[in-house]
N, C-alpha and C positions, 0 to 999 in steps of 0.2 A: 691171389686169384686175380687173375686180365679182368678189368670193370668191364671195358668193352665187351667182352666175352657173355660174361655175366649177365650183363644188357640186354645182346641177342639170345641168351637162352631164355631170361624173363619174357624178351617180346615173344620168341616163338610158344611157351608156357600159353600165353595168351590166345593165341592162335586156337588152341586144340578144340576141335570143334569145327570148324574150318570145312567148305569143302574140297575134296579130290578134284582137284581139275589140271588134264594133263595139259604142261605148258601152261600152265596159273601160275602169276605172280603177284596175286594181291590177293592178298586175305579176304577180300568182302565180298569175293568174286569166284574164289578158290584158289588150290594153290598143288602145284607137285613136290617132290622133294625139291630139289633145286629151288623153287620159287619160294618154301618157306626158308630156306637158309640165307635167301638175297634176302626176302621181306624181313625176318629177323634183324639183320644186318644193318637194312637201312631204315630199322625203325630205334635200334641202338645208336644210329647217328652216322653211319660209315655207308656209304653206297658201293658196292661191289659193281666190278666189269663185269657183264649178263653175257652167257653162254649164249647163242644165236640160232634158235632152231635143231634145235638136239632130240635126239630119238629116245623115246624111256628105256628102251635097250639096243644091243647092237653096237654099240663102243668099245672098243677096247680099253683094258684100264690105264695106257698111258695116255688117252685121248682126255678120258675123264680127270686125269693128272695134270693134266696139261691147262684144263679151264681151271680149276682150283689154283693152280700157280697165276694165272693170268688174272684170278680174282684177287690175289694178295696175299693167298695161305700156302702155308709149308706143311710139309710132313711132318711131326713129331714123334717124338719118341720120348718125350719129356711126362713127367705125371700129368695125368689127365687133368685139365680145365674146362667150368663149363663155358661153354661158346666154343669148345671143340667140334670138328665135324667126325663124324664118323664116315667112311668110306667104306660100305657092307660090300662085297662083293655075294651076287644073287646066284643058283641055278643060270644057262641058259644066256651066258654073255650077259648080266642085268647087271647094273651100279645101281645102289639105293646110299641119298645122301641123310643122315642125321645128325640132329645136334644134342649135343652130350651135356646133362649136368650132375649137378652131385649125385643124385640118385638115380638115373635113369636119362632115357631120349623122349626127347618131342620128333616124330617124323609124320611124312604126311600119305596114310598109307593106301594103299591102289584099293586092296582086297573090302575094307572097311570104308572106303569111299571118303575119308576126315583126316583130320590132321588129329593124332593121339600123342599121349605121353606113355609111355612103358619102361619096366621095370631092366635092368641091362639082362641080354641073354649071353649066350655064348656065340654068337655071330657079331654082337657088339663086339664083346669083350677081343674079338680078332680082326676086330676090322683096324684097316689104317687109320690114322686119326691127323688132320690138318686142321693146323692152328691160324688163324690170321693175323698178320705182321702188325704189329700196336705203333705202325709208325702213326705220324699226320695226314692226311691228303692236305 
């Protein structure tokens, strides 16, 4: 298991509770998908390149592809790890990002207004899944 990984699903673990706040990137303030995968990220020690004003839907998923690459993560297809993201693809052009761990996602969800943990459904289980690169900065 990637520690760093492990790390960021710990911190986001932490998080659940959290509130929905679209474009939030700090926990104590709220947080959207995106903002709890950075805040994750750089409370496990790794700061991620921040997406710049992005729309909660309306993207196309290679646009959405394209900031995860820029952040440092690749597609896999490798066994799942936690500190995987999951890449949900929604109804209605929507990308929903979560992070994967042994039993389930922490994501931070619109409808319920928090960041939760859940159990994997079958929209997890087909989403794409990118990993982040365990180089150094």
């Amino acid at each position: 298991m990637d520690e760093l990984g492990a790390r960021a699903f710990a911190a986001a673990r932490a998080m659940v509770g959290a509130r929905f706040v679209p474009q939030g990137r700090d926990p104590r303030t709220g947080v959207d998908c995106v903002g709890l995968v950075w805040a994750a990220y750089a409370e496990a020690g790794r700061m991620l390149v921040a997406p710049a004003a992005y729309p909660l839907r309306g993207w196309r998923a290679a646009r959405v592809a394209a900031g995860l690459t820029a952040a440092g993560f690749g597609e896999t297809a490798d066994a799942t790890q936690a500190g995987d993201v999951a890449l949900i693809a929604l109804p209605a052009r929507q990308f929903h990002l979560a992070l994967i761990g042994p039993a389930g996602i922490v994501h931070a969800h619109a409808g319920l207004r928090r960041v939760v943990e859940a159990p994997f459904d079958p929209e997890v289980l087909r989403a794409h899944r990118w990993r982040l690169s365990v180089r150094e900065e």
